[in-house]
mmCIF file as gemmi writes it, N, C-alpha and C atoms, coordinates in Angstrom:
data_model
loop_
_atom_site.group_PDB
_atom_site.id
_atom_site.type_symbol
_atom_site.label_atom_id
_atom_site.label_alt_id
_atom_site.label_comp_id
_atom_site.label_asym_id
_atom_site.label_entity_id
_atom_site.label_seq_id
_atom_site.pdbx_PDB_ins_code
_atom_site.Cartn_x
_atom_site.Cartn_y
_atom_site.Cartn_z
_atom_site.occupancy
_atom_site.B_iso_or_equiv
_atom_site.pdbx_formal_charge
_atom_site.auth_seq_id
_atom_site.auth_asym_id
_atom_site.pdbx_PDB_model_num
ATOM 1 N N . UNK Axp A 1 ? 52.048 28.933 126.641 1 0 ? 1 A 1
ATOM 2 C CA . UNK Axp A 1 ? 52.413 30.255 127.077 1 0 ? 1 A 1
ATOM 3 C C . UNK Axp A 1 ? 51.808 30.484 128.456 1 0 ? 1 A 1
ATOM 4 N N . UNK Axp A 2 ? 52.244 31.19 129.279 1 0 ? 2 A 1
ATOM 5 C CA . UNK Axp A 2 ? 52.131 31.331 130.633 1 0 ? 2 A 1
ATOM 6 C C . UNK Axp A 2 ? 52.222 33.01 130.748 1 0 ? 2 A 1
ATOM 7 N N . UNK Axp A 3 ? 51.178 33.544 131.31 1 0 ? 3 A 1
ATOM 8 C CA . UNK Axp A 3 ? 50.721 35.005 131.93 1 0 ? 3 A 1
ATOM 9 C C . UNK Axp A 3 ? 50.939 34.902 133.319 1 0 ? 3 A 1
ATOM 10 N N . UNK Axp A 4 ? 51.327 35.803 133.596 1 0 ? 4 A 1
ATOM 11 C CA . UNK Axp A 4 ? 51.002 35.737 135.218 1 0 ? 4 A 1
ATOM 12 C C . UNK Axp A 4 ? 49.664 36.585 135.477 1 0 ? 4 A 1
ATOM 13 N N . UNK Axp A 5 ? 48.566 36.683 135.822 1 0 ? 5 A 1
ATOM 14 C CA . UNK Axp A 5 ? 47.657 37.04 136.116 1 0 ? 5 A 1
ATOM 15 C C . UNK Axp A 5 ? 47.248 36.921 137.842 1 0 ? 5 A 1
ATOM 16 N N . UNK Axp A 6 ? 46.171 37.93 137.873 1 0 ? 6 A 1
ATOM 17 C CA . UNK Axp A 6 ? 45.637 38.543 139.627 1 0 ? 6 A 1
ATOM 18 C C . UNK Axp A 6 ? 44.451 37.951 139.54 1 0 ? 6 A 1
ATOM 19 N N . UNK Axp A 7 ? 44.167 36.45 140.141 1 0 ? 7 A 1
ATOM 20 C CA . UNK Axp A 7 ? 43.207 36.135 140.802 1 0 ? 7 A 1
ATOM 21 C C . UNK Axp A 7 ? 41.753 37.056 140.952 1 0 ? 7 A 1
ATOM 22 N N . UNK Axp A 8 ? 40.297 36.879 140.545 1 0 ? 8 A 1
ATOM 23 C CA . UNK Axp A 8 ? 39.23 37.55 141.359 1 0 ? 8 A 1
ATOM 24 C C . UNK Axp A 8 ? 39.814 37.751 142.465 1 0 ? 8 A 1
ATOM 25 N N . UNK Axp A 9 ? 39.838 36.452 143.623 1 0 ? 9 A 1
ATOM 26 C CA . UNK Axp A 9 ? 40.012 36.399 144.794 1 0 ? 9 A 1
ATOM 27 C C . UNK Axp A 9 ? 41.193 37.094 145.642 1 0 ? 9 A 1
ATOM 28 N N . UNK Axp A 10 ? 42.109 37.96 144.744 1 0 ? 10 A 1
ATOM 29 C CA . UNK Axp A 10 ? 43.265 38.867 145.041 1 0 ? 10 A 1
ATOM 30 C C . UNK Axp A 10 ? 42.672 40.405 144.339 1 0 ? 10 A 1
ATOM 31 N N . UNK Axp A 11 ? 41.838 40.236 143.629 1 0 ? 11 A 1
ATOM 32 C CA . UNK Axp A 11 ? 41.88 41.757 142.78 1 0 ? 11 A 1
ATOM 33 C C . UNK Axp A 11 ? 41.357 42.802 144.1 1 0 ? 11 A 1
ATOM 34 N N . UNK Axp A 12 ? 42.118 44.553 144.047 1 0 ? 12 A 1
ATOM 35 C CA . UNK Axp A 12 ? 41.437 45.416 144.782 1 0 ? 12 A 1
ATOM 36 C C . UNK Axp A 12 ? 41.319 46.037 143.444 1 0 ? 12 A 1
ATOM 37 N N . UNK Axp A 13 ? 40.191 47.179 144.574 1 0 ? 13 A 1
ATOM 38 C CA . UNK Axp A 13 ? 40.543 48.741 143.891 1 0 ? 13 A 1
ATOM 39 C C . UNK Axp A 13 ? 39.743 47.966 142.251 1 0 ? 13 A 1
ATOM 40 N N . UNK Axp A 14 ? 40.274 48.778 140.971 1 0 ? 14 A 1
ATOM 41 C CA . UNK Axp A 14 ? 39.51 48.862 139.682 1 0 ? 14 A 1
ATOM 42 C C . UNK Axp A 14 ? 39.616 47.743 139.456 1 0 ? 14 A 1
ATOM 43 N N . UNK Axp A 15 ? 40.562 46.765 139.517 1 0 ? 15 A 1
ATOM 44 C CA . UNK Axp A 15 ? 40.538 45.451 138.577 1 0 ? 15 A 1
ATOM 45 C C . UNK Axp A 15 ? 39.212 44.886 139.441 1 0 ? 15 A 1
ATOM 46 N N . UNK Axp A 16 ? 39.188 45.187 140.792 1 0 ? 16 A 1
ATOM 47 C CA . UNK Axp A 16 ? 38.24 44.105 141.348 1 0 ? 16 A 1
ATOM 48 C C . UNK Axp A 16 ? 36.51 44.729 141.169 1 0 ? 16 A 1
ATOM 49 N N . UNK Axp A 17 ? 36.51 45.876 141.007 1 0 ? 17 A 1
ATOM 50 C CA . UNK Axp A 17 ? 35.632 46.593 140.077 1 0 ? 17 A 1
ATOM 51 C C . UNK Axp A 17 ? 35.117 45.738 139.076 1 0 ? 17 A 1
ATOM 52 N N . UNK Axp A 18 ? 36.028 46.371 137.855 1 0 ? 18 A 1
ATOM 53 C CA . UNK Axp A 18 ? 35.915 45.318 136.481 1 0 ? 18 A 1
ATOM 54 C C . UNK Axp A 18 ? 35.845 43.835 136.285 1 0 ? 18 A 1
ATOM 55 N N . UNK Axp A 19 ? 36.05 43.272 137.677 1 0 ? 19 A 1
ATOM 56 C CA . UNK Axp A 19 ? 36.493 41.573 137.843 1 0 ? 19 A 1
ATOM 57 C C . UNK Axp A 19 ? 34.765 41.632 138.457 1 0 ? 19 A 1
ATOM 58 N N . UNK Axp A 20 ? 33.985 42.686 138.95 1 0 ? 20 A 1
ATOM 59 C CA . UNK Axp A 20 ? 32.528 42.016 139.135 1 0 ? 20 A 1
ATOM 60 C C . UNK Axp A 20 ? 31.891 42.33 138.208 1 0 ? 20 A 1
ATOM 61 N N . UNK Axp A 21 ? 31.772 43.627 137.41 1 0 ? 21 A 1
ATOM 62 C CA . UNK Axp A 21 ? 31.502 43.773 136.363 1 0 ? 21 A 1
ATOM 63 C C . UNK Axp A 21 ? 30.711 42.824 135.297 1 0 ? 21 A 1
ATOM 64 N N . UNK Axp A 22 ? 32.258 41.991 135.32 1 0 ? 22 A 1
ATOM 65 C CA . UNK Axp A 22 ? 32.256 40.954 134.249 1 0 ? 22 A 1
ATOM 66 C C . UNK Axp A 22 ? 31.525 39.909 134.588 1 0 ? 22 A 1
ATOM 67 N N . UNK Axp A 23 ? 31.814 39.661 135.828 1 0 ? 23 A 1
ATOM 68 C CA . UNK Axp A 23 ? 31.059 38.181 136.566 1 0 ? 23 A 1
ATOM 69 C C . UNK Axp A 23 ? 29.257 39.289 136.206 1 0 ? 23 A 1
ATOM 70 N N . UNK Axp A 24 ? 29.044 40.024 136.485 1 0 ? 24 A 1
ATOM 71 C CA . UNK Axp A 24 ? 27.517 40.764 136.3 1 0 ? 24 A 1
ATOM 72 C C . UNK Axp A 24 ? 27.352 40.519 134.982 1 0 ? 24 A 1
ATOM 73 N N . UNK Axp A 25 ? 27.989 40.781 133.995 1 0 ? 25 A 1
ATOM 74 C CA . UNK Axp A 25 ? 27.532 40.418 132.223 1 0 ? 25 A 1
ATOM 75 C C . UNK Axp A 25 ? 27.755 38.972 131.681 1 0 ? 25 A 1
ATOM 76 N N . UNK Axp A 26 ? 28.494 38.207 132.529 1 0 ? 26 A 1
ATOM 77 C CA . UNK Axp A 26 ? 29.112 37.119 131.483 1 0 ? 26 A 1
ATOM 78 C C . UNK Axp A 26 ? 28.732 35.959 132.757 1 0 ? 26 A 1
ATOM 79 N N . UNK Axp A 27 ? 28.644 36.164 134.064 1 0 ? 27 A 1
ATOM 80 C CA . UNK Axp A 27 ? 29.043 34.831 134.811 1 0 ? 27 A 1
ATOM 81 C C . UNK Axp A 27 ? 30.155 34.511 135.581 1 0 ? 27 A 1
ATOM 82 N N . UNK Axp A 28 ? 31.436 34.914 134.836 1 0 ? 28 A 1
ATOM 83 C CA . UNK Axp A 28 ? 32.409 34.867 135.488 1 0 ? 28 A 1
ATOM 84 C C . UNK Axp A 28 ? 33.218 35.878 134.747 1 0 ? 28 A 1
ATOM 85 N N . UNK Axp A 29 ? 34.594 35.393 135.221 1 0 ? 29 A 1
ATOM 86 C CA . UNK Axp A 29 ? 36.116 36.287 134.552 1 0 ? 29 A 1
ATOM 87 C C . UNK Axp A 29 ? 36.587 35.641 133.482 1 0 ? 29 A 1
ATOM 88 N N . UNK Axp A 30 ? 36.475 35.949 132.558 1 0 ? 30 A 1
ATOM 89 C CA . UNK Axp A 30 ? 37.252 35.315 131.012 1 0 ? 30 A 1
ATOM 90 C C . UNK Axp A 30 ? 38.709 35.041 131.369 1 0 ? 30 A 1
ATOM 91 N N . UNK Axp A 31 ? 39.396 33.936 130.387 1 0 ? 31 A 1
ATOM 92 C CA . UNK Axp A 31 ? 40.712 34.169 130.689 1 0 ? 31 A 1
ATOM 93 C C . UNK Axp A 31 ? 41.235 35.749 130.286 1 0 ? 31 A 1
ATOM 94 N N . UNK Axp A 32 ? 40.667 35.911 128.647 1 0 ? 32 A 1
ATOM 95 C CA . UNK Axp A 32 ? 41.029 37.091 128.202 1 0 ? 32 A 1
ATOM 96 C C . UNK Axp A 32 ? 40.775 38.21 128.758 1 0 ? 32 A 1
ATOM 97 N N . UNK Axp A 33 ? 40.283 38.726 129.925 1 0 ? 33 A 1
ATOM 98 C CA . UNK Axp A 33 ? 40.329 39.907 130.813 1 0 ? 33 A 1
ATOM 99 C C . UNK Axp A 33 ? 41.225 39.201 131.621 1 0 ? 33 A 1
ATOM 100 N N . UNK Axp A 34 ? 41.435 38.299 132.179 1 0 ? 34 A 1
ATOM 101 C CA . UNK Axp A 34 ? 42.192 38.259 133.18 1 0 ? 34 A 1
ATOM 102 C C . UNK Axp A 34 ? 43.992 38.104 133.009 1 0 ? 34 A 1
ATOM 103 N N . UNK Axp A 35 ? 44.288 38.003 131.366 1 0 ? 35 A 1
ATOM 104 C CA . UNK Axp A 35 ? 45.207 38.44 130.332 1 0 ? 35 A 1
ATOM 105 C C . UNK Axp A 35 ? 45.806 39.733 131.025 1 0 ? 35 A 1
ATOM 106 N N . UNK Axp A 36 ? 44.922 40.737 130.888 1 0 ? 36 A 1
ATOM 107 C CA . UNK Axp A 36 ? 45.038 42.147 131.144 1 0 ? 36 A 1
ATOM 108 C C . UNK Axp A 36 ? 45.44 42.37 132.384 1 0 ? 36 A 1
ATOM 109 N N . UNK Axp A 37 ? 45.43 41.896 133.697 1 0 ? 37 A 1
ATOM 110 C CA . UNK Axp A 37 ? 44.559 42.474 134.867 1 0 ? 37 A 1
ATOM 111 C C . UNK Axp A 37 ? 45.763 42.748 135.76 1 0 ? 37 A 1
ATOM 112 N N . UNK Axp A 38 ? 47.254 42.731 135.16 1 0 ? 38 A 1
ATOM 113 C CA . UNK Axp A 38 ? 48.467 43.135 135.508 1 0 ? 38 A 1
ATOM 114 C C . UNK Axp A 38 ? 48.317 44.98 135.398 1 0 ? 38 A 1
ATOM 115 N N . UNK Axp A 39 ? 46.975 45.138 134.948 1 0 ? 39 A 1
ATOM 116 C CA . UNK Axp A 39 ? 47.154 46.52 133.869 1 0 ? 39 A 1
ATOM 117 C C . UNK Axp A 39 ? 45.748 47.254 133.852 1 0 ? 39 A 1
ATOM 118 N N . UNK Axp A 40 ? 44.65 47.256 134.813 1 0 ? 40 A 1
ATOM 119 C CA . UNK Axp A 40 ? 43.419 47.567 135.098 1 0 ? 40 A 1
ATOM 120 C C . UNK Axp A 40 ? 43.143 48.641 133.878 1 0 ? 40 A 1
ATOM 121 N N . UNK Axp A 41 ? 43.981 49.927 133.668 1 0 ? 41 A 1
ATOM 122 C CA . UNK Axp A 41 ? 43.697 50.808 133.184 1 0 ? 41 A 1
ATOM 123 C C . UNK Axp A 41 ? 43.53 50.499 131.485 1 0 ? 41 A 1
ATOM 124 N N . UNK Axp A 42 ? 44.624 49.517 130.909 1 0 ? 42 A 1
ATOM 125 C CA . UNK Axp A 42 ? 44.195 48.611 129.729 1 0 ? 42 A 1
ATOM 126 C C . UNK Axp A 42 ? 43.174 47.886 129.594 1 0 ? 42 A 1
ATOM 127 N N . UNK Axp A 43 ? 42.749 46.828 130.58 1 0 ? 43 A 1
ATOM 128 C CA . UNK Axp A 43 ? 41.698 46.288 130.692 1 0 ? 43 A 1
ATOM 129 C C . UNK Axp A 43 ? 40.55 46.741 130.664 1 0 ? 43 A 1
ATOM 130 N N . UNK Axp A 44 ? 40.396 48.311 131.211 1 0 ? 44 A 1
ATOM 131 C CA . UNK Axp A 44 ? 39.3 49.044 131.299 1 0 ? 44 A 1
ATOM 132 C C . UNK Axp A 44 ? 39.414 49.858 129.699 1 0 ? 44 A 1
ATOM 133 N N . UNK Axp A 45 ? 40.011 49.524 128.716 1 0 ? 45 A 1
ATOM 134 C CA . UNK Axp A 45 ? 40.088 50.998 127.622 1 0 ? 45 A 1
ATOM 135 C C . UNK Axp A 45 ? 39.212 49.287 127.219 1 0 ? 45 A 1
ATOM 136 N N . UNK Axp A 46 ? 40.098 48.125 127.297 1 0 ? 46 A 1
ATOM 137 C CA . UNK Axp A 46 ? 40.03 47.206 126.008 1 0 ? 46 A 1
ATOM 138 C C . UNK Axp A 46 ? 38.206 46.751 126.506 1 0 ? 46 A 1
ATOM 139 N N . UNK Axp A 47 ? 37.789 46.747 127.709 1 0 ? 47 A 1
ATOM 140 C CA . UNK Axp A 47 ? 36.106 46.196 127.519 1 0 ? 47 A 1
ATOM 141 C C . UNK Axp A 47 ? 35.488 47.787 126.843 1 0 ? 47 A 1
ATOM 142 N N . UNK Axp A 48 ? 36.129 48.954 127.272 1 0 ? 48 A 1
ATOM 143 C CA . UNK Axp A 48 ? 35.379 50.116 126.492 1 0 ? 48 A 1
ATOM 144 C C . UNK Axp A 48 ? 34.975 49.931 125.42 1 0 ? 48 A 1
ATOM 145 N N . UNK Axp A 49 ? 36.705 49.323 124.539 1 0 ? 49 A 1
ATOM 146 C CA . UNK Axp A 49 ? 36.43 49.975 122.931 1 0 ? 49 A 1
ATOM 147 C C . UNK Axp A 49 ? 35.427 48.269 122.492 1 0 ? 49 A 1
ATOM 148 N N . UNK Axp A 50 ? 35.141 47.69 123.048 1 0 ? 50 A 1
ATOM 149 C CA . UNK Axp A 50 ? 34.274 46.253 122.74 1 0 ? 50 A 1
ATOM 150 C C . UNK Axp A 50 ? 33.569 46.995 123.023 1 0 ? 50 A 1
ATOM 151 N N . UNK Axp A 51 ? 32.717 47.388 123.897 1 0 ? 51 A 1
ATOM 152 C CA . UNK Axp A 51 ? 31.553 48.028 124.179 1 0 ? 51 A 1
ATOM 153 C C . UNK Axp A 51 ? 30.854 48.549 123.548 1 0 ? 51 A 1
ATOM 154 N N . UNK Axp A 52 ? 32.263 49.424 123.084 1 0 ? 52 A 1
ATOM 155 C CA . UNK Axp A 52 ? 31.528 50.393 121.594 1 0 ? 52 A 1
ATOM 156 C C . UNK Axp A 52 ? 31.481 49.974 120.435 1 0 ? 52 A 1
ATOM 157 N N . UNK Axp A 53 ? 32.187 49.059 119.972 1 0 ? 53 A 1
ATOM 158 C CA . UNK Axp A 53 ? 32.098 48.552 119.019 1 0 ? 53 A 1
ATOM 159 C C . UNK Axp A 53 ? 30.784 47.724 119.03 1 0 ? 53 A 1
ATOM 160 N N . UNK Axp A 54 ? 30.233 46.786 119.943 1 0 ? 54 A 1
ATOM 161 C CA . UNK Axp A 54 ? 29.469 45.974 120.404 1 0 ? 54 A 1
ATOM 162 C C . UNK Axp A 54 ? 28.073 46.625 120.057 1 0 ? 54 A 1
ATOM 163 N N . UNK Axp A 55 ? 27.863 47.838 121.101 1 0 ? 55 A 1
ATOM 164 C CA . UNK Axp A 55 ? 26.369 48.241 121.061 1 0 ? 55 A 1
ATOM 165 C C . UNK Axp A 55 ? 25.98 49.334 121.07 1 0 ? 55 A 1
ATOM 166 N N . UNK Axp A 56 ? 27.31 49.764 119.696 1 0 ? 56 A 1
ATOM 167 C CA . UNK Axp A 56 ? 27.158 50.712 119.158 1 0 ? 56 A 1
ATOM 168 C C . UNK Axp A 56 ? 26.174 50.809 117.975 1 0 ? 56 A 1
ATOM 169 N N . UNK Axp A 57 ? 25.021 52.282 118.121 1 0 ? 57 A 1
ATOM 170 C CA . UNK Axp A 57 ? 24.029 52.051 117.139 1 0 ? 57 A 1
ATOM 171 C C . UNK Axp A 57 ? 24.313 52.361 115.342 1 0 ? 57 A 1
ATOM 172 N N . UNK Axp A 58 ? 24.178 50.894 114.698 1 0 ? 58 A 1
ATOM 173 C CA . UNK Axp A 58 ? 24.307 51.098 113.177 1 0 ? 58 A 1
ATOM 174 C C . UNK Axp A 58 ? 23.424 49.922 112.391 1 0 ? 58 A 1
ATOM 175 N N . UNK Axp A 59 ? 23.971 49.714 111.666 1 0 ? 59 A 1
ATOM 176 C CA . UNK Axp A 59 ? 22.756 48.755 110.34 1 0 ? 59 A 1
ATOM 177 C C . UNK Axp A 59 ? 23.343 46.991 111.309 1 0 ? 59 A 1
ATOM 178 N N . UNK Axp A 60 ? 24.174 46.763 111.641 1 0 ? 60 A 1
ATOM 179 C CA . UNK Axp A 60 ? 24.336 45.381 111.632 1 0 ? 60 A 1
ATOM 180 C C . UNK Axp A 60 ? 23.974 45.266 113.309 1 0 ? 60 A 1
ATOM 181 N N . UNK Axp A 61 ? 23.147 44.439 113.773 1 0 ? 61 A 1
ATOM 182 C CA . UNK Axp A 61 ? 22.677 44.17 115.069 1 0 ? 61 A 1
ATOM 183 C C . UNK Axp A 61 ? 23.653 43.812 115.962 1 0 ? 61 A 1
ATOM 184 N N . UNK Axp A 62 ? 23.6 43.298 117.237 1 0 ? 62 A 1
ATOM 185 C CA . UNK Axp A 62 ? 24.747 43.335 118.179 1 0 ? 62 A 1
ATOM 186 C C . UNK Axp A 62 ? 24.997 41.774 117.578 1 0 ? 62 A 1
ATOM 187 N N . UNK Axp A 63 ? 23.739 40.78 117.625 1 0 ? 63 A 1
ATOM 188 C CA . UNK Axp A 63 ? 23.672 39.018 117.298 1 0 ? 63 A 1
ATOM 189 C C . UNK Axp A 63 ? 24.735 38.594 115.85 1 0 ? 63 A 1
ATOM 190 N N . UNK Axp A 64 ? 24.528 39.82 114.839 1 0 ? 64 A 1
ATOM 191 C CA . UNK Axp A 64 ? 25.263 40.073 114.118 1 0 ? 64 A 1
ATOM 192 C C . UNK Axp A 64 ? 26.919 40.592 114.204 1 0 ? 64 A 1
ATOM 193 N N . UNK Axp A 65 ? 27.51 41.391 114.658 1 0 ? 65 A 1
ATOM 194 C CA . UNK Axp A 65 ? 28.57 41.568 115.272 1 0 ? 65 A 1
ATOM 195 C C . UNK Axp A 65 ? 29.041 40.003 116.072 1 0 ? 65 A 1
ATOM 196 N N . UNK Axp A 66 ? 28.863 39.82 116.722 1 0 ? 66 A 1
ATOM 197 C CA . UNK Axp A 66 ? 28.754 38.692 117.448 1 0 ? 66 A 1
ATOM 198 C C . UNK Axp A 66 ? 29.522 37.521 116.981 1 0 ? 66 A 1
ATOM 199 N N . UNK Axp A 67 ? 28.367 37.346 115.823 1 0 ? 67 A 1
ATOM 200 C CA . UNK Axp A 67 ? 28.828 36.152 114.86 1 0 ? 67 A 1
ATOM 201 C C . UNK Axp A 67 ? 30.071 36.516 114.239 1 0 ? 67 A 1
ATOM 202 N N . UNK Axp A 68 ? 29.861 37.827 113.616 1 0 ? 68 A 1
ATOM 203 C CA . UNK Axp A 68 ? 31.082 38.12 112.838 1 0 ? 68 A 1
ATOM 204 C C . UNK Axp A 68 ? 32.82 38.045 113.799 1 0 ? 68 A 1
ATOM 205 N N . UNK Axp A 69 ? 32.372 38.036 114.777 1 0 ? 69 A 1
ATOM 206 C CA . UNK Axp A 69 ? 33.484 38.319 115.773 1 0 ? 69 A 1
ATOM 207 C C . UNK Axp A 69 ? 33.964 36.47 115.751 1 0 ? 69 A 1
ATOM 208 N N . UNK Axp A 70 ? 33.087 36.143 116.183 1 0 ? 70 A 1
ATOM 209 C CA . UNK Axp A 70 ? 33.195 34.407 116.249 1 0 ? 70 A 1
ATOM 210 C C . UNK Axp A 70 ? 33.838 33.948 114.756 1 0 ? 70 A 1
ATOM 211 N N . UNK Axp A 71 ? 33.449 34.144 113.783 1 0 ? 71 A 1
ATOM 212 C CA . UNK Axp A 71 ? 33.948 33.659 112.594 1 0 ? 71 A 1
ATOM 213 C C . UNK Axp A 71 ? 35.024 34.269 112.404 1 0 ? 71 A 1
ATOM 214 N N . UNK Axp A 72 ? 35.659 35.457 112.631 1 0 ? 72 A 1
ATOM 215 C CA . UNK Axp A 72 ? 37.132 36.113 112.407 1 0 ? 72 A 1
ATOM 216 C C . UNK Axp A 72 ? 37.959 35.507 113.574 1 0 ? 72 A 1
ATOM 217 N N . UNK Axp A 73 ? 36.98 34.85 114.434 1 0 ? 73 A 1
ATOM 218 C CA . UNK Axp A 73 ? 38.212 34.38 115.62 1 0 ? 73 A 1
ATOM 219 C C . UNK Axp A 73 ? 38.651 32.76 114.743 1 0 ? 73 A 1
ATOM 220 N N . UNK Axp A 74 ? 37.585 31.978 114.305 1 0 ? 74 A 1
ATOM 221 C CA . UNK Axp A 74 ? 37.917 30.735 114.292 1 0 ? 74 A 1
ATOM 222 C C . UNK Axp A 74 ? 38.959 30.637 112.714 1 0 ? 74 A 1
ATOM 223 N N . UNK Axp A 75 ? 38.711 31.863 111.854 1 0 ? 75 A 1
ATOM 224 C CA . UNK Axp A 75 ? 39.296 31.666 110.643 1 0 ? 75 A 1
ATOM 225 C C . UNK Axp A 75 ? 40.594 32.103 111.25 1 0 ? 75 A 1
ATOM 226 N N . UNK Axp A 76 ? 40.862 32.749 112.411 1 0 ? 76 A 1
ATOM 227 C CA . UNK Axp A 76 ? 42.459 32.81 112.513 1 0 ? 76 A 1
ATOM 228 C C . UNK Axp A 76 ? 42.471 31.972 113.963 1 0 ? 76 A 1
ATOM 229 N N . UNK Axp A 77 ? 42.113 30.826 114.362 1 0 ? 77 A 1
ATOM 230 C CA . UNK Axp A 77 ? 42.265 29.578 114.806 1 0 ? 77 A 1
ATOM 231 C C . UNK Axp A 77 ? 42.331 30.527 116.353 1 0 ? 77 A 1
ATOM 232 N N . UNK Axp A 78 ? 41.491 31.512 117 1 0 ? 78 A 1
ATOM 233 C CA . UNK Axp A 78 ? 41.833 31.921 118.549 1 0 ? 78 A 1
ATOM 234 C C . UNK Axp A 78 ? 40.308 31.803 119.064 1 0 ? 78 A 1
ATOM 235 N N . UNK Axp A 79 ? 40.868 31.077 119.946 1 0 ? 79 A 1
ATOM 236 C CA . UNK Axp A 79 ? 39.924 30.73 120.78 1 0 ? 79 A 1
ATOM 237 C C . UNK Axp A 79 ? 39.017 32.185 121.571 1 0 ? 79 A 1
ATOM 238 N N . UNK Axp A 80 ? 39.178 33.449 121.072 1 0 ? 80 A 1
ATOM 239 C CA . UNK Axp A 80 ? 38.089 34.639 121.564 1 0 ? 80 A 1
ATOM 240 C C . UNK Axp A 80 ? 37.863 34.753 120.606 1 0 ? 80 A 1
């Protein structure tokens, strides 16, 4: 399958915002944000609602979430 996606090295304005962002938390640009980045204003709801889901305060830790996220990805075979 083939996306067309906006380069870091092309992003203005919010995507290129959110495109340092990410390089600031992670290192670089995931493919999976860069999925989005036809669409800044999606891209920006979809790291929100992770966010909140992420390190949001409740009984199961973020290391926890985490894992759980990793094991629901690999039992349905996707690579995020």
């Amino acid at each position: 399958m083939w996306i067309r996606t906006i380069p870091p090295e092309e992003a203005r304005g919010v995507l290129a915002r959110l495109y340092a962002e990410a390089v600031a938390r992670a290192g670089r640009v995931f493919h999976v944000v860069r999925a989005m980045s036809l669409s800044p204003a999606t891209l920006e709801a979809s790291l929100a609602f992770y966010s909140r889901v992420m390190l949001a305060r409740g009984t199961l830790s973020r290391r926890r979430r985490e894992l759980l996220a990793v094991v629901v990805s690999q039992v349905n075979a996707c690579h995020y």
